[in-house]
Each structure stands twice: as C-alpha cells, then as structure tokens.
gemmi code that builds the backbone of each chain (N, CA, C; Angstrom):
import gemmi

chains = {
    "A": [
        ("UNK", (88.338, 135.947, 97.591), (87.244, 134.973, 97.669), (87.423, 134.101, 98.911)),
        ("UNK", (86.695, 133.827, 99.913), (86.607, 133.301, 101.319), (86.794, 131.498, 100.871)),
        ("UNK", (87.685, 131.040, 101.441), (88.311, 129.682, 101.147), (87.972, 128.652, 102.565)),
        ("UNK", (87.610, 127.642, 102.400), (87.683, 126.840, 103.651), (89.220, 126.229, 103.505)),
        ("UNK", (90.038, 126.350, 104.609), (91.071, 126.300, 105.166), (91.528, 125.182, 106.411)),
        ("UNK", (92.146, 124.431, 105.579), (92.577, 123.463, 106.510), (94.521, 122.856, 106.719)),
        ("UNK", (94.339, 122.491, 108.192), (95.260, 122.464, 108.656), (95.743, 121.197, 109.413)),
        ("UNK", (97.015, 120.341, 109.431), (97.833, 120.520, 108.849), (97.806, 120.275, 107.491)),
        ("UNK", (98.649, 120.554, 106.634), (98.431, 120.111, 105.007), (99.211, 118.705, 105.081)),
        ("UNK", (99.632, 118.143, 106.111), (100.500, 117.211, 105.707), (100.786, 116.727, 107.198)),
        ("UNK", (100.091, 115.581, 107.962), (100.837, 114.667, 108.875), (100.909, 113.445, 108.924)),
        ("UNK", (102.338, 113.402, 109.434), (102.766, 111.722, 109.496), (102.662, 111.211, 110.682)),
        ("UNK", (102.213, 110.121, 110.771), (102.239, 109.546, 112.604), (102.384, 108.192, 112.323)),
        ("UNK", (102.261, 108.093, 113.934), (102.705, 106.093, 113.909), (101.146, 105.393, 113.950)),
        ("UNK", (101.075, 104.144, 113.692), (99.895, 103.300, 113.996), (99.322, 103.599, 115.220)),
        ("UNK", (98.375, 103.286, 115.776), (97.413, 103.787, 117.196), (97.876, 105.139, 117.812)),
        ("UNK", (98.407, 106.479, 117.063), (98.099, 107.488, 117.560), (97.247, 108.450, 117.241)),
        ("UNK", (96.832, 109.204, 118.107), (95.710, 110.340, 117.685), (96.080, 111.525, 116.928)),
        ("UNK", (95.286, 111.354, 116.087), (95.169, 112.473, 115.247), (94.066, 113.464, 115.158)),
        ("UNK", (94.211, 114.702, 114.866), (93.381, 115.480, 114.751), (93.345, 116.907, 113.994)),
        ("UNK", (92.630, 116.660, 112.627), (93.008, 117.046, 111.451), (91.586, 119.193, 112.174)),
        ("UNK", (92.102, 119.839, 111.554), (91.449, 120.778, 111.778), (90.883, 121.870, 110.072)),
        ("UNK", (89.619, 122.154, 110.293), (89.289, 122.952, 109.260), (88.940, 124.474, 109.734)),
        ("UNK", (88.720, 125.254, 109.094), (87.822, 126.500, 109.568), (86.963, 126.786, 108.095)),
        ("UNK", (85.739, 126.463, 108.502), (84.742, 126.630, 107.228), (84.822, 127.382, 106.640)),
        ("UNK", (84.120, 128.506, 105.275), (83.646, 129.951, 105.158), (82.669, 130.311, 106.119)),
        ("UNK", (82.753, 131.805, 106.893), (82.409, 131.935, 107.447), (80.872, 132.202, 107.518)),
        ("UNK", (80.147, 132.603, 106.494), (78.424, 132.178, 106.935), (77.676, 130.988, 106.304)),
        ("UNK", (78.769, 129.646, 106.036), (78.442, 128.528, 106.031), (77.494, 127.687, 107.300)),
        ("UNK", (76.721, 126.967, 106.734), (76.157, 126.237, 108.128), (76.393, 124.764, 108.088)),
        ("UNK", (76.495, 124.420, 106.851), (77.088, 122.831, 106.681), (78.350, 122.155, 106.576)),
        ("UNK", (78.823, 121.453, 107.504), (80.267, 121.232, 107.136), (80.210, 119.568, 107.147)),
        ("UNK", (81.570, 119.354, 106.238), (82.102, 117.389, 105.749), (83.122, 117.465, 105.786)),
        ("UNK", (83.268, 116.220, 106.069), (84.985, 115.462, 106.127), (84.625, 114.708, 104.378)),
        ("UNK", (85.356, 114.615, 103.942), (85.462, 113.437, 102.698), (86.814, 112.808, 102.998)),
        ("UNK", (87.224, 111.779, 102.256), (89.123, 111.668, 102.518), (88.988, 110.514, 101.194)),
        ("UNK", (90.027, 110.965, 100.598), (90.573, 110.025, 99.485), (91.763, 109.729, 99.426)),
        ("UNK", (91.754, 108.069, 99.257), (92.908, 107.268, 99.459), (93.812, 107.837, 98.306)),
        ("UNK", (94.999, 107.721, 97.809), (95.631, 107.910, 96.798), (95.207, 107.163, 95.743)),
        ("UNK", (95.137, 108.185, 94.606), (94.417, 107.859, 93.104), (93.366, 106.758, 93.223)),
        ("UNK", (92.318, 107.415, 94.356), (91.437, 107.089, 94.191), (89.928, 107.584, 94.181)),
        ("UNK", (88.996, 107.279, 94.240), (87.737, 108.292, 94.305), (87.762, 109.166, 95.746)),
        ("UNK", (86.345, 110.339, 96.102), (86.509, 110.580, 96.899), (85.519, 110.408, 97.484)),
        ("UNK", (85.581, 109.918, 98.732), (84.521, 109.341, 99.802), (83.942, 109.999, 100.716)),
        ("UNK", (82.923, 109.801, 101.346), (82.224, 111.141, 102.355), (81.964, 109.929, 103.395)),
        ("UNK", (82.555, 110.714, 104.483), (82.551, 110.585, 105.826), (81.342, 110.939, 106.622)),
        ("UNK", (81.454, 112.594, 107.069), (80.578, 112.539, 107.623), (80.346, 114.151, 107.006)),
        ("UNK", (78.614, 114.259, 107.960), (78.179, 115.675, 107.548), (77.844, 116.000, 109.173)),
        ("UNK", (77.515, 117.554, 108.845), (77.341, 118.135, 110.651), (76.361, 119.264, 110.546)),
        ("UNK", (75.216, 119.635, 110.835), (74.736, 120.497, 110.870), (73.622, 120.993, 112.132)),
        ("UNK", (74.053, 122.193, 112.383), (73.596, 122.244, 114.274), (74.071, 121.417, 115.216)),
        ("UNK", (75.332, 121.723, 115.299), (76.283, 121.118, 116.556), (75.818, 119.750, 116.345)),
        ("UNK", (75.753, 118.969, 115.482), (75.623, 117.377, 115.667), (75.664, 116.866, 114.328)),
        ("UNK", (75.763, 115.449, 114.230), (76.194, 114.782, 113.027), (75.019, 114.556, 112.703)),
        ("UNK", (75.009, 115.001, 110.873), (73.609, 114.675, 110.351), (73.428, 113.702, 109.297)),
        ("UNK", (74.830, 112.851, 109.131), (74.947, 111.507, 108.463), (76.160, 111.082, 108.411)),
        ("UNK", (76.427, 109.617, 108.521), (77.624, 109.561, 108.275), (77.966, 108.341, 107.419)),
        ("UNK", (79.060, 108.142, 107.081), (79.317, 106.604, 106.628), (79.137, 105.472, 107.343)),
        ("UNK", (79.804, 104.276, 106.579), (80.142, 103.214, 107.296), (81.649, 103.272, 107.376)),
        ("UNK", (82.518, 104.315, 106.607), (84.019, 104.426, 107.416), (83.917, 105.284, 108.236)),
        ("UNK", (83.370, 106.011, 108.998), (83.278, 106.861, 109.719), (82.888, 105.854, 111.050)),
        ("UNK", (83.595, 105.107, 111.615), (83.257, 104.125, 112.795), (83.948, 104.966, 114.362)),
        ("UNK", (83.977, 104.122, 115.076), (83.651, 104.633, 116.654), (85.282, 105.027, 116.414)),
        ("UNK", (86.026, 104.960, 115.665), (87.455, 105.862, 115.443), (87.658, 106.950, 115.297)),
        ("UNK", (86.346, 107.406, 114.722), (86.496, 108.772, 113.893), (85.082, 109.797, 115.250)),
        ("UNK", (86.026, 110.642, 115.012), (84.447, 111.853, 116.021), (85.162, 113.176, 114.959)),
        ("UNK", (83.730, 113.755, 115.280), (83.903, 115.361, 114.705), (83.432, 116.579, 115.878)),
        ("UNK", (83.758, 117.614, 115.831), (83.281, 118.436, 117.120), (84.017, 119.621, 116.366)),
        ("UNK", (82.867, 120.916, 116.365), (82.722, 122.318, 116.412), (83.395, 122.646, 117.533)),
        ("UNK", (84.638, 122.677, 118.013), (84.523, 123.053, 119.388), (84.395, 125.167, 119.524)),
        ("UNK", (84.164, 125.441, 118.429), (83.811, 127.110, 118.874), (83.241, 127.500, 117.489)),
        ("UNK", (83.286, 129.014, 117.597), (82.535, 129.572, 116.007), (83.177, 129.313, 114.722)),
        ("UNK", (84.073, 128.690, 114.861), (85.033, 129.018, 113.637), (85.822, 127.565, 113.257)),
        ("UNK", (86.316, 126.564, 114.011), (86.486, 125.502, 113.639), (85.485, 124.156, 113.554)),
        ("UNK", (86.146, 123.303, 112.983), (85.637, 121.869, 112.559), (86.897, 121.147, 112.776)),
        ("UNK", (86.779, 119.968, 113.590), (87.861, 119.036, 113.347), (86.917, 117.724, 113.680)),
        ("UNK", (88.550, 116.973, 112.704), (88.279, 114.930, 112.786), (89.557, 114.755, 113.119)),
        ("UNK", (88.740, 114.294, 114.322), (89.674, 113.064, 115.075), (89.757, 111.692, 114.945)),
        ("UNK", (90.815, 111.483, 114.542), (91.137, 109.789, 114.297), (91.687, 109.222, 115.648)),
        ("UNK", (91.037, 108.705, 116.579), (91.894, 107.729, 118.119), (92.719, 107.706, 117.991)),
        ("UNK", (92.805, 105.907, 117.141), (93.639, 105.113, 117.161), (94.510, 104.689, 115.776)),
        ("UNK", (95.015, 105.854, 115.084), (95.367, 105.733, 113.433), (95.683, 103.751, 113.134)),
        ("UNK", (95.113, 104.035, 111.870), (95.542, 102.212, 111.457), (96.101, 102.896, 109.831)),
        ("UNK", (96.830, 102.027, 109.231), (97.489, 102.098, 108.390), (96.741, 102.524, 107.016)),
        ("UNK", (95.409, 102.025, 107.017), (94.381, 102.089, 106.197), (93.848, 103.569, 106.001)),
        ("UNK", (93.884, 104.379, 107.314), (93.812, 105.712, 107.380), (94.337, 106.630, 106.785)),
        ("UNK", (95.535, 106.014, 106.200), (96.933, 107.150, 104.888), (95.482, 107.573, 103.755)),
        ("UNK", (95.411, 108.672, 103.805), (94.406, 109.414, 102.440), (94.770, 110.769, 103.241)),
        ("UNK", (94.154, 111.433, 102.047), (93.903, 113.242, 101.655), (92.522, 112.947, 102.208)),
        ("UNK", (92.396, 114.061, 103.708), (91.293, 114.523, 104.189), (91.125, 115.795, 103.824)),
        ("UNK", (89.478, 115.936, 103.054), (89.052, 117.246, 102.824), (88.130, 117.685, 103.467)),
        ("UNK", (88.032, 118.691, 104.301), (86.462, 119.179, 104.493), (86.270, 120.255, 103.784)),
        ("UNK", (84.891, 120.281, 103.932), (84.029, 121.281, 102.955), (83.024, 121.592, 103.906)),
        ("UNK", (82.409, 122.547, 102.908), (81.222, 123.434, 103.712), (80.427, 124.180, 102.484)),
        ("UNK", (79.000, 124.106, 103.229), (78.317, 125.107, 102.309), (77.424, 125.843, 102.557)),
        ("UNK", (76.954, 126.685, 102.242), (75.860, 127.967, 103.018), (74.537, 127.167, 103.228)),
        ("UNK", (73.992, 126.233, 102.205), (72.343, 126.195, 102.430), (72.601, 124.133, 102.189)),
        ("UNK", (71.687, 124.221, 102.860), (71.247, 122.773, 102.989), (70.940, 122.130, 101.931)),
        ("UNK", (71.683, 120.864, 101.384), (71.639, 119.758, 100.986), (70.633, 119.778, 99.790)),
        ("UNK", (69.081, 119.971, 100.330), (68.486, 120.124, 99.814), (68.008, 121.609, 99.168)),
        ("UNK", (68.217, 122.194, 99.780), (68.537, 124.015, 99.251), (69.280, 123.915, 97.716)),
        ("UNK", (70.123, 122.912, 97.873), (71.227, 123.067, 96.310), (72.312, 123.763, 96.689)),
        ("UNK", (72.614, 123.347, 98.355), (73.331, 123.904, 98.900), (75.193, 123.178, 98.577)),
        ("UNK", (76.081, 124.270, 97.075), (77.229, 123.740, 96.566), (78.688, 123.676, 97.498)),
        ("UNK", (78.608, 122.127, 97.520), (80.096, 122.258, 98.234), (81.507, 123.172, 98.063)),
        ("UNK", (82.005, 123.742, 98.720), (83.522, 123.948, 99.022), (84.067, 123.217, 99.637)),
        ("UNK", (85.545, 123.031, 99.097), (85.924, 121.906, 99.406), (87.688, 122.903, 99.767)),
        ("UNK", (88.330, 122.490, 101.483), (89.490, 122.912, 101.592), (90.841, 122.182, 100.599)),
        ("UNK", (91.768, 122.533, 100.809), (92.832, 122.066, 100.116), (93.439, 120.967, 100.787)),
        ("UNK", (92.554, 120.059, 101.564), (92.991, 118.768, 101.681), (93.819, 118.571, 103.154)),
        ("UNK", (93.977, 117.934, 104.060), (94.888, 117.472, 104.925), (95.687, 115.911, 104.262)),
        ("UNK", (97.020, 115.672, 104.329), (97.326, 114.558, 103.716), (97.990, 113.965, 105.209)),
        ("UNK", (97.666, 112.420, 105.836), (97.754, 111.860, 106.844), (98.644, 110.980, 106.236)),
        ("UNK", (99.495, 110.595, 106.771), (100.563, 109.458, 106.537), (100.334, 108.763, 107.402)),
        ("UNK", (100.151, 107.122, 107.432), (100.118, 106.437, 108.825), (101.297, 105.577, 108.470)),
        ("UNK", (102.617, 105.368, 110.016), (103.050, 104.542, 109.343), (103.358, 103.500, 110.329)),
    ],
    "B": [
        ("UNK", (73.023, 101.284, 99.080), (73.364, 102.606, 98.461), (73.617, 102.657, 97.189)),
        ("UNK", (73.877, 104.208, 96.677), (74.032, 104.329, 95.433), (74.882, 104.221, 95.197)),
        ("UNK", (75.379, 103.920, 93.786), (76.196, 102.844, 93.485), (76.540, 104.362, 91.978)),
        ("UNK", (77.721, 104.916, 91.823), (78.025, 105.598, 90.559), (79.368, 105.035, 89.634)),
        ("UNK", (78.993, 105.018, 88.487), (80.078, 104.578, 87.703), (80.176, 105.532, 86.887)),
        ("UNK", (81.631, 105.635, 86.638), (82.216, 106.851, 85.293), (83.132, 106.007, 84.317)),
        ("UNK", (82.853, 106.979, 83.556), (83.870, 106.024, 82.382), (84.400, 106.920, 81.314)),
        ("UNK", (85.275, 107.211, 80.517), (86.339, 106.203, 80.760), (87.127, 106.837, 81.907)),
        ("UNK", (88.275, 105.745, 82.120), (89.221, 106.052, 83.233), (90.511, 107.046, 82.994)),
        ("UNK", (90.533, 107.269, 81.587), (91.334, 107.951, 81.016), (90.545, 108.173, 79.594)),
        ("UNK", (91.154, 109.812, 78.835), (90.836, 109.926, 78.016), (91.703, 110.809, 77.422)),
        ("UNK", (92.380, 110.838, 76.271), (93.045, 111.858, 76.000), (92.832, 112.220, 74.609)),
        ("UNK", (92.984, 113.186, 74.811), (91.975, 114.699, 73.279), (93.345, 115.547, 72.395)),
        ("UNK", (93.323, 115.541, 71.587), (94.077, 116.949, 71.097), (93.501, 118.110, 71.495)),
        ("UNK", (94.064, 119.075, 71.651), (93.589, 120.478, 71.954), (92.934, 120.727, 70.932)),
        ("UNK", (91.697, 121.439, 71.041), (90.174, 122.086, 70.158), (89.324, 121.074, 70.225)),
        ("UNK", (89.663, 119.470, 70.548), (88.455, 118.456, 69.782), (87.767, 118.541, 71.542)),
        ("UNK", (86.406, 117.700, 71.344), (85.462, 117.524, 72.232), (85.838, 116.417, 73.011)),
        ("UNK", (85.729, 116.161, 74.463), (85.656, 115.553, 75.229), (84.308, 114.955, 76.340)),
        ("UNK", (84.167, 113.814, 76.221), (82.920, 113.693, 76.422), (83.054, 112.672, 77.817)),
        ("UNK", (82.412, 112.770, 78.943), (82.678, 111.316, 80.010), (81.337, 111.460, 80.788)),
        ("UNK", (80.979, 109.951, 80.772), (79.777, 109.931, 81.251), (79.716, 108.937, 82.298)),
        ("UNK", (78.836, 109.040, 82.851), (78.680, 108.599, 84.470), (76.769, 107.998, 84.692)),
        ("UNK", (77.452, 106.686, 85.120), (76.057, 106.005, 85.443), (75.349, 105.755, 87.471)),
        ("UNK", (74.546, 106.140, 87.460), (73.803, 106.100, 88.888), (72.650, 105.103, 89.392)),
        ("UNK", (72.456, 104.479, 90.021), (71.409, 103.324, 90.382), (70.086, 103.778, 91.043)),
        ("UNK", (69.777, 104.443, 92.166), (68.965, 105.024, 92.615), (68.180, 105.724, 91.935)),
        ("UNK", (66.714, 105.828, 91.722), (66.233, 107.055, 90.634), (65.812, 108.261, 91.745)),
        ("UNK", (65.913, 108.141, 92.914), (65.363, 109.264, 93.756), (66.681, 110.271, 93.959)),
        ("UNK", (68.110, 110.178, 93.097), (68.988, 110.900, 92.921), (68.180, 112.211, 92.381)),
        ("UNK", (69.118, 113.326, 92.361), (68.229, 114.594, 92.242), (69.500, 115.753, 92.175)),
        ("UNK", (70.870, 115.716, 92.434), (71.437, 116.495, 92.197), (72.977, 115.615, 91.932)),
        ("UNK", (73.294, 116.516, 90.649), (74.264, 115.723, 90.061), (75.585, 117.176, 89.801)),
        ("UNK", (76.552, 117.319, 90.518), (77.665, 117.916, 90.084), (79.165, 117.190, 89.366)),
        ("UNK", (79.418, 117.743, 89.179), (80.715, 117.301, 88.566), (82.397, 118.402, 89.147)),
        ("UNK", (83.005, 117.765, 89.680), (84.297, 118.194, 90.007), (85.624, 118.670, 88.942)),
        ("UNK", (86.663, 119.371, 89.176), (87.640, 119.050, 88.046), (89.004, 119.342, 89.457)),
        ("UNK", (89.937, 118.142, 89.557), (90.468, 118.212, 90.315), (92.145, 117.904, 89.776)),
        ("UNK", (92.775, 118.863, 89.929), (94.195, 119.161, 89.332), (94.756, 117.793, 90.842)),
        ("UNK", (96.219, 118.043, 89.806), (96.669, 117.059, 90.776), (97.449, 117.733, 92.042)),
        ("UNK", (96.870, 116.735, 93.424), (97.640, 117.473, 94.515), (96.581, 118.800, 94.597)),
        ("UNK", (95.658, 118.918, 94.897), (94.591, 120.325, 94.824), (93.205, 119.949, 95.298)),
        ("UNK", (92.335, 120.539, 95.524), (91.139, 120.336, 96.163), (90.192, 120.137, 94.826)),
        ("UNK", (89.277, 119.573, 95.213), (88.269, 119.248, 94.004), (87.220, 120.736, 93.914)),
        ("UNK", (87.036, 121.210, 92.225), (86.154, 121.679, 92.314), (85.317, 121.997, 91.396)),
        ("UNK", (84.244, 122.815, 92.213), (82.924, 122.433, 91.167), (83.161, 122.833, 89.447)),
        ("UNK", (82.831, 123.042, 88.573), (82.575, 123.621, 87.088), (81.579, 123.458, 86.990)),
        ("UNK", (80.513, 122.670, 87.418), (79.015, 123.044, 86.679), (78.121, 121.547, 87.628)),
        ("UNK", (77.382, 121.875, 87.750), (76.035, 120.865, 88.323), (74.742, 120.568, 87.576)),
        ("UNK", (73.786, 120.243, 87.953), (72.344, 119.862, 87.019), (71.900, 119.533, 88.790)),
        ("UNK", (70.140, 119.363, 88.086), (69.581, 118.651, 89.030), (68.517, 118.287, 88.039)),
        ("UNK", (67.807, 117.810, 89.182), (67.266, 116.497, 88.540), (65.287, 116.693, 87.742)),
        ("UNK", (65.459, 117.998, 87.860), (64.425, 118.953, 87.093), (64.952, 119.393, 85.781)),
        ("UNK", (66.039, 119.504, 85.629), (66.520, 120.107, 84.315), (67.367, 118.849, 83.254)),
        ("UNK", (67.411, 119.008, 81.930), (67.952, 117.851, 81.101), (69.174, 118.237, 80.919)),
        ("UNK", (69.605, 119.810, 80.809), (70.462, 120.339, 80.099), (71.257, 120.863, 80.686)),
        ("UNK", (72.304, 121.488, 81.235), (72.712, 123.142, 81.220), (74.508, 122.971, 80.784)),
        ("UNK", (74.487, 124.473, 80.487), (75.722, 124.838, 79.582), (76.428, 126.104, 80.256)),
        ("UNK", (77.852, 126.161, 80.492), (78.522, 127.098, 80.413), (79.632, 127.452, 79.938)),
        ("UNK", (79.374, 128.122, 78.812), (80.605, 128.450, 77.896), (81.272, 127.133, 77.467)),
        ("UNK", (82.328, 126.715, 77.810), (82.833, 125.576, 76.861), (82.170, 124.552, 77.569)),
        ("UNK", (81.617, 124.132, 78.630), (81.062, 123.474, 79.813), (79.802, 122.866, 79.487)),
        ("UNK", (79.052, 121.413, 79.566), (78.076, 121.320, 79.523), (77.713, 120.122, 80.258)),
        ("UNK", (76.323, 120.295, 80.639), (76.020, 118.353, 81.610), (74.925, 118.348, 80.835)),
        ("UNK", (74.802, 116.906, 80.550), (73.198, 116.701, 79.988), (73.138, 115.432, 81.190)),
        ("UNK", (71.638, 115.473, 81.257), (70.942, 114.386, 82.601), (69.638, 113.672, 81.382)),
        ("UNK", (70.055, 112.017, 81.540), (68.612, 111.486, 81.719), (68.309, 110.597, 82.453)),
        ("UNK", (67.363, 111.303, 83.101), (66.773, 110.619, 84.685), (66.256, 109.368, 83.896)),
        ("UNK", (65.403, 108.919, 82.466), (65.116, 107.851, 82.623), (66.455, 106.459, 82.014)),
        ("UNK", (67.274, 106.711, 81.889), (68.315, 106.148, 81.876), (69.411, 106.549, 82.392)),
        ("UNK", (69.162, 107.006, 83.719), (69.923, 107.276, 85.240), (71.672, 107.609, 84.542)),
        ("UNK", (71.293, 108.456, 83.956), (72.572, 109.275, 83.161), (73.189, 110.098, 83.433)),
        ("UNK", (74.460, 110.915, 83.357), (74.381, 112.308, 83.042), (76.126, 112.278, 82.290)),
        ("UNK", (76.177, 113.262, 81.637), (77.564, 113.606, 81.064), (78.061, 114.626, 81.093)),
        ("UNK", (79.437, 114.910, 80.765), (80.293, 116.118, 81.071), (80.451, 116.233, 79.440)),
        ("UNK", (80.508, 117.616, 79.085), (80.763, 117.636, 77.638), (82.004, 118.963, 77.755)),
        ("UNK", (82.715, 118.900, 77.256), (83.948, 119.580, 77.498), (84.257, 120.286, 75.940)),
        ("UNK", (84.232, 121.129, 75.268), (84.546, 121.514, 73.743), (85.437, 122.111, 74.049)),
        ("UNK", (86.181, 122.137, 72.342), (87.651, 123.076, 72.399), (88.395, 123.077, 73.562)),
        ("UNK", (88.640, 121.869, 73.424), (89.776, 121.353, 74.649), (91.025, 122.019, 74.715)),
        ("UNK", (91.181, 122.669, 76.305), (93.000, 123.404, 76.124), (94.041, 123.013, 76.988)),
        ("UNK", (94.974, 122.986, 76.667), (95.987, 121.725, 77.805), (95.333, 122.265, 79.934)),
        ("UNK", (95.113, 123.264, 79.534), (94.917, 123.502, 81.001), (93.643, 122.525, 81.495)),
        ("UNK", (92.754, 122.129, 80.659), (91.577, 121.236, 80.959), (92.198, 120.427, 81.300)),
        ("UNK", (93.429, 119.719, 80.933), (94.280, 118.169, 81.610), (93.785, 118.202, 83.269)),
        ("UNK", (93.050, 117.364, 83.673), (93.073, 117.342, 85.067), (92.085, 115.879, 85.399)),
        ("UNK", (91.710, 115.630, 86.658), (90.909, 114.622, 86.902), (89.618, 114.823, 86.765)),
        ("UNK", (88.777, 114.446, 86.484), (87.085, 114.790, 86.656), (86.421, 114.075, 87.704)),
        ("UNK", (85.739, 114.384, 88.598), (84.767, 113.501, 89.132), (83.394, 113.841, 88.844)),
        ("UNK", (82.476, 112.858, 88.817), (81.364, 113.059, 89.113), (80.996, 112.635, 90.400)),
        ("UNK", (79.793, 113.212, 90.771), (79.058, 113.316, 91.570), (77.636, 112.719, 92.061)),
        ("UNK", (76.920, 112.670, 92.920), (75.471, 112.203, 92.727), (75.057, 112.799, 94.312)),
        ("UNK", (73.942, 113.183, 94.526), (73.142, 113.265, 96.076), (71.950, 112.465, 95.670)),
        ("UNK", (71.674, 111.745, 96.754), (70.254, 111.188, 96.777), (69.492, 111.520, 97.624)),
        ("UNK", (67.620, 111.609, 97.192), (66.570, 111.919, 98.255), (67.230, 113.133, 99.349)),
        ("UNK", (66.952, 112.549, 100.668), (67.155, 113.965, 101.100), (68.514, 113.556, 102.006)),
        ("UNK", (69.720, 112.995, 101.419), (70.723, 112.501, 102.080), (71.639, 113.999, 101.630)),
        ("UNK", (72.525, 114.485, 102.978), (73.505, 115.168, 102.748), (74.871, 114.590, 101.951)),
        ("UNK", (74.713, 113.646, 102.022), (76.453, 113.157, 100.859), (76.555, 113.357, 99.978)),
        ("UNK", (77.732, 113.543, 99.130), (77.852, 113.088, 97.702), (78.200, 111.864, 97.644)),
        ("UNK", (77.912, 111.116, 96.635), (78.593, 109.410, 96.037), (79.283, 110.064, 95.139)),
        ("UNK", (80.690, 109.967, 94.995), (81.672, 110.348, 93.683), (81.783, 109.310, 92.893)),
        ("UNK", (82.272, 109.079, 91.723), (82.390, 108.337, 90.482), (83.778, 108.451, 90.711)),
        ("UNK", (84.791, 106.977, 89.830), (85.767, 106.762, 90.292), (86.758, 107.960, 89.743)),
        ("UNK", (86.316, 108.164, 88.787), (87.236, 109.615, 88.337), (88.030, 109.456, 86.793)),
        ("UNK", (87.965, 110.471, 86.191), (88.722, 110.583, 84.771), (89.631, 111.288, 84.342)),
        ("UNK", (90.598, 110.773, 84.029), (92.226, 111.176, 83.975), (92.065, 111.871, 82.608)),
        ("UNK", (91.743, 113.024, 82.331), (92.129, 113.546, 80.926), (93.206, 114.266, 80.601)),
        ("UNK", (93.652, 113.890, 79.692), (94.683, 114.713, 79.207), (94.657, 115.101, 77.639)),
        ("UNK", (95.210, 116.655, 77.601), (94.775, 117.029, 76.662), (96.002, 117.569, 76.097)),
        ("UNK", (96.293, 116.789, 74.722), (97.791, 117.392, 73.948), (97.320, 117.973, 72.930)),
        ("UNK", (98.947, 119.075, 73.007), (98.346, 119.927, 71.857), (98.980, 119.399, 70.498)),
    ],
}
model = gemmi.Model(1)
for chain_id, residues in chains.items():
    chain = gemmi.Chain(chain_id)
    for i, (resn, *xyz) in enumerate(residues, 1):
        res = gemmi.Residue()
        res.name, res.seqid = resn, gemmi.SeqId(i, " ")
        for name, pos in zip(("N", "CA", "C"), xyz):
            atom = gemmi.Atom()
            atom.name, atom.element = name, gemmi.Element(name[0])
            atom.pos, atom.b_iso = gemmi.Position(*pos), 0.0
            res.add_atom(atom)
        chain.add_residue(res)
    model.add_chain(chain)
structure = gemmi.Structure()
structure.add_model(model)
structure.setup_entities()
C-alpha cells in the first residue's frame, strides 16, 4: 500500500537554526500539508499546497516557515530560524482529490524536531 | 475560526462494552467531519468520516452519527478490544477551506 514518507523521523537542533523537514507524497496525489503537534497535544494544520503554491495557511505558519515542491516527488518545511516553541511531531499528508472532492487525508509517520 | 471540542479526555471501557466520544463544532457551513485513531508515537489515521449530507454511517464495529442542527457528531465504537486502546481525534473541514480543525483528542483505554 503506497505510504507518504517522511524524513528525518527525528531532529535535534539548536535555537535559530535551519531546519528542513522533507516528505515524498503518494505518488498520484495532488494535495499536500504540513500539520505538527506539540506533545500530547491536538493536531494543528499549517499549511496546504496545491499547484506549485500555497493554498492556505495558518496563523503558525508565519514568515519562519516556507514550503517548496522543489521536483516531482518531494515536499519540504523549512523552519529559518528554529525557536524553542517549534519542538512538535511534524506530519505531512497528502491526498488525491481536492478538499472539496472528499479528498481523504494520508498522513506520513511524522518528523519529530527537538529545539534546544 | 472554527472552534472543535471533544470530550471526554479520557475514557476507559472493559473489553466488549460500547464506547462512545463526541465532539462539538461552531461553524454550521462545516461539511466534512472525519475522525482519526492515533496509536502512540504513530501517524494519525482515518477509520471512518461523514459529511455533512448524511446523519449516519457505520462500519462494522465503527460508527459516526452527525447532527448538523446541533453542530454534533460522535464516534461509536462497540465490542471494545484492547487493541482499540489508542487516541481518537476528531476532525472538522469548513466551506471550501482545505484544513482540518482537530478536537483535542481522547485517550481510551480499553481493559480486559
């Protein structure tokens, strides 16, 4: 069964360094998200992307955070300037049909960011 | 924005009895409602959805009921088996927004 796949499962960094968490969707997906949940807590949506550009995002999703397709097959979020507040499980997901289609999330097995 | 609440925060069942957790939404132009089951340390995932045309649906031990006029919906869980122990979330999309709003989440655990 075709899994969205993400990478690293696990990084630690210092305060104000860049990070950059990477996914690779299923492959005849057209919608892809970041979500990230703090520890034992709900899970929050960041941003969404569909046709090389962002098609909503939060209000945590600020001038810290960018997303970029850079080819057929990945998705990544970049965090600048990590702040301490940033420690959560980043998930992206993806799904074949649009939002409104009833298009059902997949969701990868999480990136976990340590800021310290 | 929409605003979702779940409840309870914990719930714990003997194995076979029913489990029930329900989740409240503010917006009425909501329209698709899933529900998650997320083990610990694991990715969240789906077991069953509704939208906002239908009151009901069921699968096998699995069920959501929705009422749009008291901005509702519930997870109905029967014949509970320790493997059901996990977190639940709910879910919500509104109008024609790509997000989900998740609900804070429900710790069940199920002894036998």
């Amino acid at each position: 069964e075709p899994e969205v796949t993400q990478t690293p499962s696990h990084q630690v960094t210092q305060m104000g360094q860049e990070v950059i968490l990477r996914c690779v969707p299923i492959s005849n997906h057209l919608y892809f998200y970041w979500y990230r949940q703090i520890l034992g807590q709900k899970v929050e949506f960041l941003v969404s992307f569909y046709n090389n550009e962002i098609s909503e995002k939060s209000e945590i999703f600020d001038d810290q955070f960018s997303v970029e397709r850079p080819d057929g097959s990945n998705f990544t979020l970049k965090i600048r300037s990590t702040k301490l507040e940033d420690s959560a499980m980043y998930f992206c997901a993806s799904s074949v049909l649009s939002p409104l289609g009833g298009g059902e999330l997949f969701f990868g097995e999480g990136s976990r960011l340590t800021v310290l | 924005g929409e605003n979702v609440e779940q409840h309870p925060s914990t719930l714990s069942v003997q194995e076979g009895d029913s489990a029930v957790i329900k989740c409240t939404y503010s917006d009425s132009a909501s329209n698709y409602f899933p529900w998650y089951k997320q083990e610990l340390g694991k990715r969240p995932q789906l077991i069953i959805d509704i939208r906002s045309n239908v009151g009901e649906k069921k699968d096998q031990r699995i069920a959501v009921t929705l009422n749009k006029t008291a901005k509702h919906f519930s997870l109905h869980i029967t014949e509970t088996q320790p493997e059901d122990s996990a977190v639940y979330f709910c879910a919500v999309r509104t109008g024609t927004a790509s997000k989900l709003t998740f609900g804070t989440g429900t710790r069940l655990q199920v002894t036998l």
